[in-house]
mmCIF file as Biopython writes it, N, C-alpha, C and O atoms, coordinates in Angstrom:
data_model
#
loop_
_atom_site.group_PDB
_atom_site.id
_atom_site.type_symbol
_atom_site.label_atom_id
_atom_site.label_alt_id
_atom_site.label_comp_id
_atom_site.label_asym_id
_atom_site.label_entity_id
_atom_site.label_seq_id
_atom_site.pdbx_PDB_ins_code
_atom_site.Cartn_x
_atom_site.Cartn_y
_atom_site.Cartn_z
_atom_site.occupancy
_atom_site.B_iso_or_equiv
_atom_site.auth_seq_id
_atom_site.auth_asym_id
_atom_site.pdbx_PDB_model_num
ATOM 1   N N  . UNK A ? 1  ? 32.652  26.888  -34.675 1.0 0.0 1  A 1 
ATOM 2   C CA . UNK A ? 1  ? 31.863  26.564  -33.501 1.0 0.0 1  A 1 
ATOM 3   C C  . UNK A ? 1  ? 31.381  25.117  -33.551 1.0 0.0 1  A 1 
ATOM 4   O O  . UNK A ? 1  ? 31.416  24.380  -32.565 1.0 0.0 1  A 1 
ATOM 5   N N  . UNK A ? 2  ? 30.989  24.795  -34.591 1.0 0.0 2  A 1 
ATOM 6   C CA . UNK A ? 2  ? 30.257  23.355  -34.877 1.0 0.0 2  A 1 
ATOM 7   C C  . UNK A ? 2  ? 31.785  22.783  -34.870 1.0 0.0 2  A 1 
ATOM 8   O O  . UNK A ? 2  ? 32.123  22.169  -33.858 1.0 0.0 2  A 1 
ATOM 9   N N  . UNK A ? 3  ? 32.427  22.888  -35.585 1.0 0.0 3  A 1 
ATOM 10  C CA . UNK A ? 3  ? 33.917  21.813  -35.585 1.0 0.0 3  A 1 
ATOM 11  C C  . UNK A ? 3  ? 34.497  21.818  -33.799 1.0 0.0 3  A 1 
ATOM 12  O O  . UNK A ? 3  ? 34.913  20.910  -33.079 1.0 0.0 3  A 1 
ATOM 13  N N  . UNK A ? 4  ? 34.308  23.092  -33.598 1.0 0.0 4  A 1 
ATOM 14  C CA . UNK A ? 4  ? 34.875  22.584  -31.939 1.0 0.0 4  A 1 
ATOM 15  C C  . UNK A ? 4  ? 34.047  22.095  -30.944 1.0 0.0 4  A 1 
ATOM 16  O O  . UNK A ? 4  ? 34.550  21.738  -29.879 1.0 0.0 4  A 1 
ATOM 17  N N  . UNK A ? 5  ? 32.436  22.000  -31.194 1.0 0.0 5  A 1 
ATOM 18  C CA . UNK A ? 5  ? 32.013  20.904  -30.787 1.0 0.0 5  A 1 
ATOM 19  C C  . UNK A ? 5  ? 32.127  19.635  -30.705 1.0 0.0 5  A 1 
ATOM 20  O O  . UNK A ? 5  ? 32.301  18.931  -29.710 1.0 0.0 5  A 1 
ATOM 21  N N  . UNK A ? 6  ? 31.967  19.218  -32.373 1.0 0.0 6  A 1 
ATOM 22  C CA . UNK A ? 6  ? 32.557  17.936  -32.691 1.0 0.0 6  A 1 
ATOM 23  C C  . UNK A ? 6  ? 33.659  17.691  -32.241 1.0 0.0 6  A 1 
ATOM 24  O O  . UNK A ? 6  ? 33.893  16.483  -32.259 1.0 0.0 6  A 1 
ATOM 25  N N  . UNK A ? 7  ? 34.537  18.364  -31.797 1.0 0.0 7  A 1 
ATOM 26  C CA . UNK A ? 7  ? 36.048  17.740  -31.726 1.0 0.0 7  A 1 
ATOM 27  C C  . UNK A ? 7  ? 35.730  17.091  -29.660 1.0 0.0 7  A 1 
ATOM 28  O O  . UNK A ? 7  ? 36.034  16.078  -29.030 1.0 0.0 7  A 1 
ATOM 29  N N  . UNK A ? 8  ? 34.976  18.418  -29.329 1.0 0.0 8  A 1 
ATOM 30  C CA . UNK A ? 8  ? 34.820  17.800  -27.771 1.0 0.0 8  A 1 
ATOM 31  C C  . UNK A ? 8  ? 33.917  16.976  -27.260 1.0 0.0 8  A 1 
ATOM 32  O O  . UNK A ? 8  ? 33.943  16.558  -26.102 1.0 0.0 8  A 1 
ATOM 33  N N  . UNK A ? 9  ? 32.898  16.647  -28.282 1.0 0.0 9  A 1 
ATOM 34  C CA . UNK A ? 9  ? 32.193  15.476  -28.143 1.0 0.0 9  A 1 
ATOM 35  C C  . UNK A ? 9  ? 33.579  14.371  -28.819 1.0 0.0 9  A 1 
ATOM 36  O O  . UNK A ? 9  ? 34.294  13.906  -27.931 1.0 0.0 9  A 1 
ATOM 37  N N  . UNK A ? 10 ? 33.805  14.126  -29.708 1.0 0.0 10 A 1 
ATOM 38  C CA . UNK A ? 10 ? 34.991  13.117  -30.253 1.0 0.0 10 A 1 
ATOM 39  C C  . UNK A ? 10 ? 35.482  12.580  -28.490 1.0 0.0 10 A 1 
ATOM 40  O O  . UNK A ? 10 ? 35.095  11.533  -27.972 1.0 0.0 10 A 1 
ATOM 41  N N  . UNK A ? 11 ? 36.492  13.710  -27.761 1.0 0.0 11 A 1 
ATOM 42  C CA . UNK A ? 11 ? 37.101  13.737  -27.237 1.0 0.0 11 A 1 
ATOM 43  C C  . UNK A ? 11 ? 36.554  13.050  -25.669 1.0 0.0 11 A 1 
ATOM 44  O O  . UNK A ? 11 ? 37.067  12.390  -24.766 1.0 0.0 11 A 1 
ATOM 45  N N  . UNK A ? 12 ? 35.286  13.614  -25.957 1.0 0.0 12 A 1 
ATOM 46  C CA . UNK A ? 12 ? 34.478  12.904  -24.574 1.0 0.0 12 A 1 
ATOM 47  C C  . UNK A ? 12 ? 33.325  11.680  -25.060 1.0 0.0 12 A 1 
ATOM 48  O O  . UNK A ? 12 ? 32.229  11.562  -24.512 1.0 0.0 12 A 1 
ATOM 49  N N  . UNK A ? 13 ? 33.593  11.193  -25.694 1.0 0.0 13 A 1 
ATOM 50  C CA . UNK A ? 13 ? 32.680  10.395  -26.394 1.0 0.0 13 A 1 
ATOM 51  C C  . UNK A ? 13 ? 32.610  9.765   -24.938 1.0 0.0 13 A 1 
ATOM 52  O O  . UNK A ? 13 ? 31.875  10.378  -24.164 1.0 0.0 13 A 1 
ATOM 53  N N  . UNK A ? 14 ? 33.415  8.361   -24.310 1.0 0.0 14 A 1 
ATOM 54  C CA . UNK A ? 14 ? 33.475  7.449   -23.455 1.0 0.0 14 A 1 
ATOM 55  C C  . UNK A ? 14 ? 32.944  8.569   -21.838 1.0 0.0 14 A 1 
ATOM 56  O O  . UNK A ? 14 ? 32.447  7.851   -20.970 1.0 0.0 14 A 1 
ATOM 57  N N  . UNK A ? 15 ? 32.982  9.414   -21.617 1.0 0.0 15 A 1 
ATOM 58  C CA . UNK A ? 15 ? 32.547  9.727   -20.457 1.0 0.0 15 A 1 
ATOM 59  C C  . UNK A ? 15 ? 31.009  10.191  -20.871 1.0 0.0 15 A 1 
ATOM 60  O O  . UNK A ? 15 ? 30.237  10.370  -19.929 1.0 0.0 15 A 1 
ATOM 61  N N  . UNK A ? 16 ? 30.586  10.368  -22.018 1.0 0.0 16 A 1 
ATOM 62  C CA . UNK A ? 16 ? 29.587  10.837  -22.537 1.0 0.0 16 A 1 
ATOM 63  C C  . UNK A ? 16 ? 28.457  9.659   -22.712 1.0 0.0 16 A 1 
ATOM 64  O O  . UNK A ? 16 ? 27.250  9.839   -22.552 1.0 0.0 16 A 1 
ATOM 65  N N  . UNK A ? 17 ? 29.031  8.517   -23.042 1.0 0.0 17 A 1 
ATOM 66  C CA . UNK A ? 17 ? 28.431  6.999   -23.240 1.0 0.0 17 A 1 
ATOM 67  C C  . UNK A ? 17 ? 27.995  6.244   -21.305 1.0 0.0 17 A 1 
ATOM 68  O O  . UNK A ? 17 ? 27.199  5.471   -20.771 1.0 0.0 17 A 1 
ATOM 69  N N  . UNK A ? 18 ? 28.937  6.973   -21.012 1.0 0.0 18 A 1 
ATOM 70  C CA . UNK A ? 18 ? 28.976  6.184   -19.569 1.0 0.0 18 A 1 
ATOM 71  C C  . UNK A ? 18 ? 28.286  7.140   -18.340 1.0 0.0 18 A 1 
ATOM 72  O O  . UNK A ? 18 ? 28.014  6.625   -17.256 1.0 0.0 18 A 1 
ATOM 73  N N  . UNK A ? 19 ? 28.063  8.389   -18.575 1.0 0.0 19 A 1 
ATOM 74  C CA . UNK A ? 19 ? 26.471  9.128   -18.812 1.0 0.0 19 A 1 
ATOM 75  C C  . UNK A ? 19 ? 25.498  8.743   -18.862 1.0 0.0 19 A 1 
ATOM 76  O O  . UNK A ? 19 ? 24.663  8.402   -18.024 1.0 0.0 19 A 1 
ATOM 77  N N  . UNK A ? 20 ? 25.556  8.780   -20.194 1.0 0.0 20 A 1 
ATOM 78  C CA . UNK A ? 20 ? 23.836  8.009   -20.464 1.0 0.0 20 A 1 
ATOM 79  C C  . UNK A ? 20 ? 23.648  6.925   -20.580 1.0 0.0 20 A 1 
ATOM 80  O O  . UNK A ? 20 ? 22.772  6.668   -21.405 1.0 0.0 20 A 1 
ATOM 81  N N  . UNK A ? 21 ? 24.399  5.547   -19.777 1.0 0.0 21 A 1 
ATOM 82  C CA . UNK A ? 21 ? 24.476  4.442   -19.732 1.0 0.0 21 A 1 
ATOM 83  C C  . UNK A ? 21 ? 23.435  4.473   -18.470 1.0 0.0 21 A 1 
ATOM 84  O O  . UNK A ? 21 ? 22.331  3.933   -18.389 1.0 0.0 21 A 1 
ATOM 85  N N  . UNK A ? 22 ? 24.361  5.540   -17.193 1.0 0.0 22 A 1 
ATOM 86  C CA . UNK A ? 22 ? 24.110  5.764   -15.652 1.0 0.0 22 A 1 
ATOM 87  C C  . UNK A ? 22 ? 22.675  5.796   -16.032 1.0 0.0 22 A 1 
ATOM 88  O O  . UNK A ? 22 ? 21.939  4.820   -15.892 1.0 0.0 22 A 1 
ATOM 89  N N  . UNK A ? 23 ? 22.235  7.108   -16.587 1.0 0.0 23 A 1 
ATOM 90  C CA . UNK A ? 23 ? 20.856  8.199   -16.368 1.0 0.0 23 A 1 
ATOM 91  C C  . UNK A ? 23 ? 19.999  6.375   -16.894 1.0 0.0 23 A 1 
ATOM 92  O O  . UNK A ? 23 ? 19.401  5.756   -16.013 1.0 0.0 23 A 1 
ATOM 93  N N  . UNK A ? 24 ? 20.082  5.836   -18.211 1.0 0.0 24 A 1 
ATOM 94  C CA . UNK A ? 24 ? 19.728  4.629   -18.761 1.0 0.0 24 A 1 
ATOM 95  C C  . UNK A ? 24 ? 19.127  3.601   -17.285 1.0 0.0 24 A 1 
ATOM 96  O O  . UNK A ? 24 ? 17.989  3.526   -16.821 1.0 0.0 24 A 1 
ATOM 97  N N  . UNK A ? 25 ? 20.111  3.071   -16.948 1.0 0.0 25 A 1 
ATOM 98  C CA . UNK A ? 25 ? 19.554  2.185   -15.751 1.0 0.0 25 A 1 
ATOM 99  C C  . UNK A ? 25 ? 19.066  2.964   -14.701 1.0 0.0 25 A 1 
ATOM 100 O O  . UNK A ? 25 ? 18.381  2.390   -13.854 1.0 0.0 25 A 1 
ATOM 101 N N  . UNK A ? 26 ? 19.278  4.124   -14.594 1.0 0.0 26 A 1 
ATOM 102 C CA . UNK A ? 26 ? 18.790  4.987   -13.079 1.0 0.0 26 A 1 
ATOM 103 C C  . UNK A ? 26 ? 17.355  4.938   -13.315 1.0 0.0 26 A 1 
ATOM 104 O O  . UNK A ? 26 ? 16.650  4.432   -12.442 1.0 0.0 26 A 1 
ATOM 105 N N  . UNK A ? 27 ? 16.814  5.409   -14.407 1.0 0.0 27 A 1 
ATOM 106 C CA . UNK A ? 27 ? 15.596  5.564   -14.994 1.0 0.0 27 A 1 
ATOM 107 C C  . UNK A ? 27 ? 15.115  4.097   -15.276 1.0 0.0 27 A 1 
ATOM 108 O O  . UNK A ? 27 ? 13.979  3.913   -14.839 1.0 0.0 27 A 1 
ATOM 109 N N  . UNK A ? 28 ? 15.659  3.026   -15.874 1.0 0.0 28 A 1 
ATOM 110 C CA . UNK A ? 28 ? 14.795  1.491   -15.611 1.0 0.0 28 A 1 
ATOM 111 C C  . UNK A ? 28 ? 14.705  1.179   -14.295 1.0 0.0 28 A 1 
ATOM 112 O O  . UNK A ? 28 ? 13.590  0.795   -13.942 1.0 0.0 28 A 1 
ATOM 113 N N  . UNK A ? 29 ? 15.677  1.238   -13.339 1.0 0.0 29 A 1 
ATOM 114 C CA . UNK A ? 29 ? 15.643  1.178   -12.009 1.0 0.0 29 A 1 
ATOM 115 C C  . UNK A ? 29 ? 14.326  1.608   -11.115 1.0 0.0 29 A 1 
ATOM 116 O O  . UNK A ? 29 ? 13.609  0.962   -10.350 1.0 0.0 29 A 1 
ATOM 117 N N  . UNK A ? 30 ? 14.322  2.981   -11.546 1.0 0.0 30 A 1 
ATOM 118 C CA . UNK A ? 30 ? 13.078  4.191   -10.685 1.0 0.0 30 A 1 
ATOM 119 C C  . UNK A ? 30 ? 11.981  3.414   -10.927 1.0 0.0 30 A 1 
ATOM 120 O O  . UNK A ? 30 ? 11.119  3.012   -10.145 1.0 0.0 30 A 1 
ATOM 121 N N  . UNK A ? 31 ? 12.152  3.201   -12.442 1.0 0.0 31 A 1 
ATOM 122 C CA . UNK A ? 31 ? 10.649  2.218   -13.049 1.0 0.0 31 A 1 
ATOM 123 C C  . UNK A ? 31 ? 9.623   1.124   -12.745 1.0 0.0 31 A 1 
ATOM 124 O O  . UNK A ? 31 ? 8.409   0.939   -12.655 1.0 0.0 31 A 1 
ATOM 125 N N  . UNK A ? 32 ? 11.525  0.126   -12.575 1.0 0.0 32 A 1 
ATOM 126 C CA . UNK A ? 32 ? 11.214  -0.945  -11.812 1.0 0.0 32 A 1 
ATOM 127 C C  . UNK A ? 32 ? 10.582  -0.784  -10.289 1.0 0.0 32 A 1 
ATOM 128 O O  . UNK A ? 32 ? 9.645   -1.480  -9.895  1.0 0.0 32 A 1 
ATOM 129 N N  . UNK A ? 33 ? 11.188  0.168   -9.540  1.0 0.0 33 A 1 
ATOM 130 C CA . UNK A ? 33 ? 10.713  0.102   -8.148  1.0 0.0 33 A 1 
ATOM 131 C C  . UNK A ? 33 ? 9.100   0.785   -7.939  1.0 0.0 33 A 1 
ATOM 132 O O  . UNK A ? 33 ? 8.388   0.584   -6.956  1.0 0.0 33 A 1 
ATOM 133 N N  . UNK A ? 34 ? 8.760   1.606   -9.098  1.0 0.0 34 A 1 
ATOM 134 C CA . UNK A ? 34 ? 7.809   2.573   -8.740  1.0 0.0 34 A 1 
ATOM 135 C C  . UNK A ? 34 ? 6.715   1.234   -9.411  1.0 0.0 34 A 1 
ATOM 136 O O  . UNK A ? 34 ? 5.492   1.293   -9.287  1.0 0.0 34 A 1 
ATOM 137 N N  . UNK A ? 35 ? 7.439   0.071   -10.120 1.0 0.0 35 A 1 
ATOM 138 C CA . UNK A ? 35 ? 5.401   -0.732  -10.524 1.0 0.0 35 A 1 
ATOM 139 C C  . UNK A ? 35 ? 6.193   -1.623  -9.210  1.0 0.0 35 A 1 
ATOM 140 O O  . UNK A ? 35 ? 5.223   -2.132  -8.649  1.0 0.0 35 A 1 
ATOM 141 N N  . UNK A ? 36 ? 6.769   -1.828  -8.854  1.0 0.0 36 A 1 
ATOM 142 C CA . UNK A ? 36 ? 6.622   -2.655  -7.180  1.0 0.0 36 A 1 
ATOM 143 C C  . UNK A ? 36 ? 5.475   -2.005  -6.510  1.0 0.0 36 A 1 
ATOM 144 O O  . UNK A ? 36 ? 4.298   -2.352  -6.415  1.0 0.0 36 A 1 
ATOM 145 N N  . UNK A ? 37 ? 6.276   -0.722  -5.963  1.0 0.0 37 A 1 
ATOM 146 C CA . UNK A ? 37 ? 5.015   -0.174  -5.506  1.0 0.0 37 A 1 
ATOM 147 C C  . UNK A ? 37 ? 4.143   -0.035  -5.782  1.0 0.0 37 A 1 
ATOM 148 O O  . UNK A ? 37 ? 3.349   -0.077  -4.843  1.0 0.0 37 A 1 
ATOM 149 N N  . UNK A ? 38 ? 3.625   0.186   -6.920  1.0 0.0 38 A 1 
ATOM 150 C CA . UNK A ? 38 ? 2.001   -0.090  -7.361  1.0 0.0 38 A 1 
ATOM 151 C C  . UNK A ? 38 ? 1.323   -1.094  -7.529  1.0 0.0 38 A 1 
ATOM 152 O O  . UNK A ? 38 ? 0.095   -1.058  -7.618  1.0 0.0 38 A 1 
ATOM 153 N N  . UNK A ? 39 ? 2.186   -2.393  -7.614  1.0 0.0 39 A 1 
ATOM 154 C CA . UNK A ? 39 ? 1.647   -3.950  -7.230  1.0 0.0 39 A 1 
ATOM 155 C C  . UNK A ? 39 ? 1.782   -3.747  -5.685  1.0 0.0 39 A 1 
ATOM 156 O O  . UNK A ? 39 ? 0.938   -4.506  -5.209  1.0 0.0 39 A 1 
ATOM 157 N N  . UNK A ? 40 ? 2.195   -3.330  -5.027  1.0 0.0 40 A 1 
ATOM 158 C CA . UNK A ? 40 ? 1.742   -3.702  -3.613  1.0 0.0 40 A 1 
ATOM 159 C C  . UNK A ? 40 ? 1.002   -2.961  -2.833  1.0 0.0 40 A 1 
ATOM 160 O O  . UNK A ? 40 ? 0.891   -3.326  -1.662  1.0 0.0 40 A 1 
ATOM 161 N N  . UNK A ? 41 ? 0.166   -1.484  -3.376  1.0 0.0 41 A 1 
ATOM 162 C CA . UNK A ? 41 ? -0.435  -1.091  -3.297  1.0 0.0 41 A 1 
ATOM 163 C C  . UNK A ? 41 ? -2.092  -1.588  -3.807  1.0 0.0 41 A 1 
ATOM 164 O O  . UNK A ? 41 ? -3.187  -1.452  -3.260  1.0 0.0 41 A 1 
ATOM 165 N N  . UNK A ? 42 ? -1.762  -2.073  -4.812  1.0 0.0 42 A 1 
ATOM 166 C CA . UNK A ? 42 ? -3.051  -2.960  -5.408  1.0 0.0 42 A 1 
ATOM 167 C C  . UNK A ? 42 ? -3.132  -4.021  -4.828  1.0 0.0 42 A 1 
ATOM 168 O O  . UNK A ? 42 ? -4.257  -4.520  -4.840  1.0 0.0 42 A 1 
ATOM 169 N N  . UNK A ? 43 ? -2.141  -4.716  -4.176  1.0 0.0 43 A 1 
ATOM 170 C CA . UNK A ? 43 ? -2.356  -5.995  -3.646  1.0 0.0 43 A 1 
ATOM 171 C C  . UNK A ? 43 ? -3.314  -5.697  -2.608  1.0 0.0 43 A 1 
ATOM 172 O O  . UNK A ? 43 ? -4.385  -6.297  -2.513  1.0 0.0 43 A 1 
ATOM 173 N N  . UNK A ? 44 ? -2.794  -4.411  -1.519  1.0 0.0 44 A 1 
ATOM 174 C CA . UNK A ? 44 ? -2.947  -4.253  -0.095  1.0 0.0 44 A 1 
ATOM 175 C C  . UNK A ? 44 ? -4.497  -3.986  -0.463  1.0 0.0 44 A 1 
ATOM 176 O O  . UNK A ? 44 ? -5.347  -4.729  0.029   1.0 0.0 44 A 1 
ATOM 177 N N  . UNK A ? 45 ? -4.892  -2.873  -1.373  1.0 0.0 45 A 1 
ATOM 178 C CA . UNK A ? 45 ? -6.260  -2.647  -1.525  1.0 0.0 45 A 1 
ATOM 179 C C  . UNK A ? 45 ? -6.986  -3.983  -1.841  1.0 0.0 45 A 1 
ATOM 180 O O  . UNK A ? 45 ? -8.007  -4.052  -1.157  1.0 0.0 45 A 1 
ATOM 181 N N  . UNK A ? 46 ? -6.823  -5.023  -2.604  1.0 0.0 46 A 1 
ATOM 182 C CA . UNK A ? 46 ? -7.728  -5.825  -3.012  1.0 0.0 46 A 1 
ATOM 183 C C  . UNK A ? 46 ? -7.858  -7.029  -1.791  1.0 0.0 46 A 1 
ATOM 184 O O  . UNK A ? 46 ? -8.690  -7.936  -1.802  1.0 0.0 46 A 1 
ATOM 185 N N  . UNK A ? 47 ? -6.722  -6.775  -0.642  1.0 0.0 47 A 1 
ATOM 186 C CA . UNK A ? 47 ? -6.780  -7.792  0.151   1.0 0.0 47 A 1 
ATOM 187 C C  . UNK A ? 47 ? -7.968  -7.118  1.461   1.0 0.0 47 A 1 
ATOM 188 O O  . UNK A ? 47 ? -8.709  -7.813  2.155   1.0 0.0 47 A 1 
ATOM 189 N N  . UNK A ? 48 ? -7.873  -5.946  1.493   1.0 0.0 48 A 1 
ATOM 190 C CA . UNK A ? 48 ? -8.639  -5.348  2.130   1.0 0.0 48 A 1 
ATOM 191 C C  . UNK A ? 48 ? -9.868  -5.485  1.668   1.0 0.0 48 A 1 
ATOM 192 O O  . UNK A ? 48 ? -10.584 -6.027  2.510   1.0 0.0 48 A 1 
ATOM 193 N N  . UNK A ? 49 ? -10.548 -5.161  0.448   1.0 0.0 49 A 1 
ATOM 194 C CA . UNK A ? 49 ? -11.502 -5.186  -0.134  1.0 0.0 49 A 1 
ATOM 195 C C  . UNK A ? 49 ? -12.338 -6.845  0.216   1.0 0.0 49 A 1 
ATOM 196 O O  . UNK A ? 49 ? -13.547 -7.027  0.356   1.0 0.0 49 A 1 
ATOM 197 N N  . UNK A ? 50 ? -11.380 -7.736  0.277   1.0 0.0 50 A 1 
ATOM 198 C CA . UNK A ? 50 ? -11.466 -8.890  0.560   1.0 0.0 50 A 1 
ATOM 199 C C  . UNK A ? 50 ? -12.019 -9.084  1.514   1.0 0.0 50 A 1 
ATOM 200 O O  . UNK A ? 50 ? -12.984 -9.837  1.648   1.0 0.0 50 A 1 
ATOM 201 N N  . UNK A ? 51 ? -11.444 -8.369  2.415   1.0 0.0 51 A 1 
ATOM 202 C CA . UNK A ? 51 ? -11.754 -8.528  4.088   1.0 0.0 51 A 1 
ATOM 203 C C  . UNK A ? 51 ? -12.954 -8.035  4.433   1.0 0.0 51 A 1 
ATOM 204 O O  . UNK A ? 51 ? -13.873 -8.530  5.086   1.0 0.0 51 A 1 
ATOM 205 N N  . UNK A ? 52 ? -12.859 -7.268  4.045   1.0 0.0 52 A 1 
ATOM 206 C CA . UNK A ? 52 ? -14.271 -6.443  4.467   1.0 0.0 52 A 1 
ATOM 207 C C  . UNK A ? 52 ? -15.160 -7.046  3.330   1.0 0.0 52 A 1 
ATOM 208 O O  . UNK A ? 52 ? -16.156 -6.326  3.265   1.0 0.0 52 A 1 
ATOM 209 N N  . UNK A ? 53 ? -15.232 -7.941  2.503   1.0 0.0 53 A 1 
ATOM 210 C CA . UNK A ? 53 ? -16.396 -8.580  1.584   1.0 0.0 53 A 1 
ATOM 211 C C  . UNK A ? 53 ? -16.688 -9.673  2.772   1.0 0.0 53 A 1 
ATOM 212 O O  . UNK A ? 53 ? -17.861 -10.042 2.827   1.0 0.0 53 A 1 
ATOM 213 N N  . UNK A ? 54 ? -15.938 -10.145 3.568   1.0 0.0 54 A 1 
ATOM 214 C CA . UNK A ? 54 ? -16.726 -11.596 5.025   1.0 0.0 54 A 1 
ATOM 215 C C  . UNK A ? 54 ? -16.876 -11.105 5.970   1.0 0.0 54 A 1 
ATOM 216 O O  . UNK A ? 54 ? -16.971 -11.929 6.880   1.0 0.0 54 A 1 
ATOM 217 N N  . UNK A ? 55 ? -16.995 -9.657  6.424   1.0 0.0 55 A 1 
ATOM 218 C CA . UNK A ? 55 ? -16.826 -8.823  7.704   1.0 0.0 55 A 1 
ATOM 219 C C  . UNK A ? 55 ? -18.648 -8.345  7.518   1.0 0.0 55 A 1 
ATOM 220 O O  . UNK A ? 55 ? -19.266 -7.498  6.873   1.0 0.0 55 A 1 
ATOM 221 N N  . UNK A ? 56 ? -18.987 -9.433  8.485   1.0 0.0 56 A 1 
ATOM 222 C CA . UNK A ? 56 ? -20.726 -8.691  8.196   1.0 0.0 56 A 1 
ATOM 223 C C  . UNK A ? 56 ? -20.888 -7.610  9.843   1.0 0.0 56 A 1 
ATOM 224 O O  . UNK A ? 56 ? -20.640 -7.865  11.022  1.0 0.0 56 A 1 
ATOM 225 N N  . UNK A ? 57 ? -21.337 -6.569  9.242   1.0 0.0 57 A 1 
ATOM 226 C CA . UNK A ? 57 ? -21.625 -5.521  10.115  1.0 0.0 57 A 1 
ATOM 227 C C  . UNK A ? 57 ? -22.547 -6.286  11.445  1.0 0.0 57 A 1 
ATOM 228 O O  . UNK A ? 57 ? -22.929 -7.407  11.107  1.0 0.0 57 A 1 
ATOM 229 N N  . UNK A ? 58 ? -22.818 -6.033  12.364  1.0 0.0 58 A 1 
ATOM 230 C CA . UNK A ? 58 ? -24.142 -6.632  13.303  1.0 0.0 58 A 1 
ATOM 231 C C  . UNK A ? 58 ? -25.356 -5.435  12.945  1.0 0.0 58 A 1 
ATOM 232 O O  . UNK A ? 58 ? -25.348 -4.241  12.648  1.0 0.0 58 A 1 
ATOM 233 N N  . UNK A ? 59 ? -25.898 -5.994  13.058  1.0 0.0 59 A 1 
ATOM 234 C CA . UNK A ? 59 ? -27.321 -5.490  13.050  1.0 0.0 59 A 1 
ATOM 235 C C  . UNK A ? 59 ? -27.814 -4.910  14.663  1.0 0.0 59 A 1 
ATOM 236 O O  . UNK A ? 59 ? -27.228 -5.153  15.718  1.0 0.0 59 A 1 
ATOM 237 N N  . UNK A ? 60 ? -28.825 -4.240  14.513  1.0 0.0 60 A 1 
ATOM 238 C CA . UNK A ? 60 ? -29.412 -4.266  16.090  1.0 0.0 60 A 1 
ATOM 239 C C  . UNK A ? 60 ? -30.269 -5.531  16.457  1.0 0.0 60 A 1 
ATOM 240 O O  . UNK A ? 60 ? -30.500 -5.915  17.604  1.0 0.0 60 A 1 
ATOM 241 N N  . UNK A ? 61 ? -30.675 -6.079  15.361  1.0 0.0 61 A 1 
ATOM 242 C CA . UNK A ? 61 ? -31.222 -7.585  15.701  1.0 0.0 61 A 1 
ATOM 243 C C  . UNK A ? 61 ? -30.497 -8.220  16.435  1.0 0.0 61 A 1 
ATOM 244 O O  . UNK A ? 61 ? -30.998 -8.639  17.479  1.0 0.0 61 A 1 
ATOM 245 N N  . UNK A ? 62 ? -28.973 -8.531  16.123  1.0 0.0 62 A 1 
ATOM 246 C CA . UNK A ? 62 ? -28.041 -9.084  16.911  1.0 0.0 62 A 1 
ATOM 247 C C  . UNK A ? 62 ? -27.747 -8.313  18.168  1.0 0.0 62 A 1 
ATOM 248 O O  . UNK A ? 62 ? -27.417 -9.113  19.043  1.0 0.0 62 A 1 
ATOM 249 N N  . UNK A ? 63 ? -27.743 -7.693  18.384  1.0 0.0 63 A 1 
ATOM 250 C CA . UNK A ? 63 ? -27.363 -6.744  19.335  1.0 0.0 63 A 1 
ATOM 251 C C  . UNK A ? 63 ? -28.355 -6.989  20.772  1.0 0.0 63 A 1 
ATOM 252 O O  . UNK A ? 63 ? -27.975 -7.019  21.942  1.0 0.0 63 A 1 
ATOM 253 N N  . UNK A ? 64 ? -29.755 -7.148  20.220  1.0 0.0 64 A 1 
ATOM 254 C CA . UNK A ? 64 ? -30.683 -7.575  21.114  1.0 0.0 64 A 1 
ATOM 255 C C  . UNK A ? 64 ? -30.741 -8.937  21.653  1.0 0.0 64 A 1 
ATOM 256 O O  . UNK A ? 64 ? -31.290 -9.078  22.745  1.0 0.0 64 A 1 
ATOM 257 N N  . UNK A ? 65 ? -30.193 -10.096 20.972  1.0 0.0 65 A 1 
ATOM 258 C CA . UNK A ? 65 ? -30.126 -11.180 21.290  1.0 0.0 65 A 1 
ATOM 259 C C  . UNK A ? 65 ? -29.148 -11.200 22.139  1.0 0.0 65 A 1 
ATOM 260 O O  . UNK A ? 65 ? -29.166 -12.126 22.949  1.0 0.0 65 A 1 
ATOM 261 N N  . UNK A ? 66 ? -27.988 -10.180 22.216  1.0 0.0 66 A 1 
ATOM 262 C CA . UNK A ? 66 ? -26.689 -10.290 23.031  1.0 0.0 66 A 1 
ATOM 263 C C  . UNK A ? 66 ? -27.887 -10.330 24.573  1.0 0.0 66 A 1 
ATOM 264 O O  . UNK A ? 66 ? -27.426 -10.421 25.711  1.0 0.0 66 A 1 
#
């Protein structure tokens, strides 16, 4: 059982390498795209956060002067 494993791994070595070459970059790939998205999710929040730090509410003080 173990020898006729070995013999069909032997036999598939190169489709077996080129496998887990695929799954290899599919998975750095996913990686890469998923901290994109989380840098531009952090961007969007901190630019917002931004915005609304010079966005002064009115008061009813102001409101009365209108």
């Amino acid at each position: 059982m173990i020898a006729a494993s070995r013999r069909w791994v032997r036999r598939n070595r190169t489709n077996l390498a080129i496998g887990a070459g695929v799954i290899g970059v599919g998975y750095l790939a996913g990686q890469y795209v998923l901290g994109k998205i989380q840098e531009a999710r952090q961007r969007m929040s901190e630019d917002r956060v931004a915005k609304e730090k010079y966005v002064f509410p009115r008061s009813s003080v102001d409101e009365n002067r209108l």
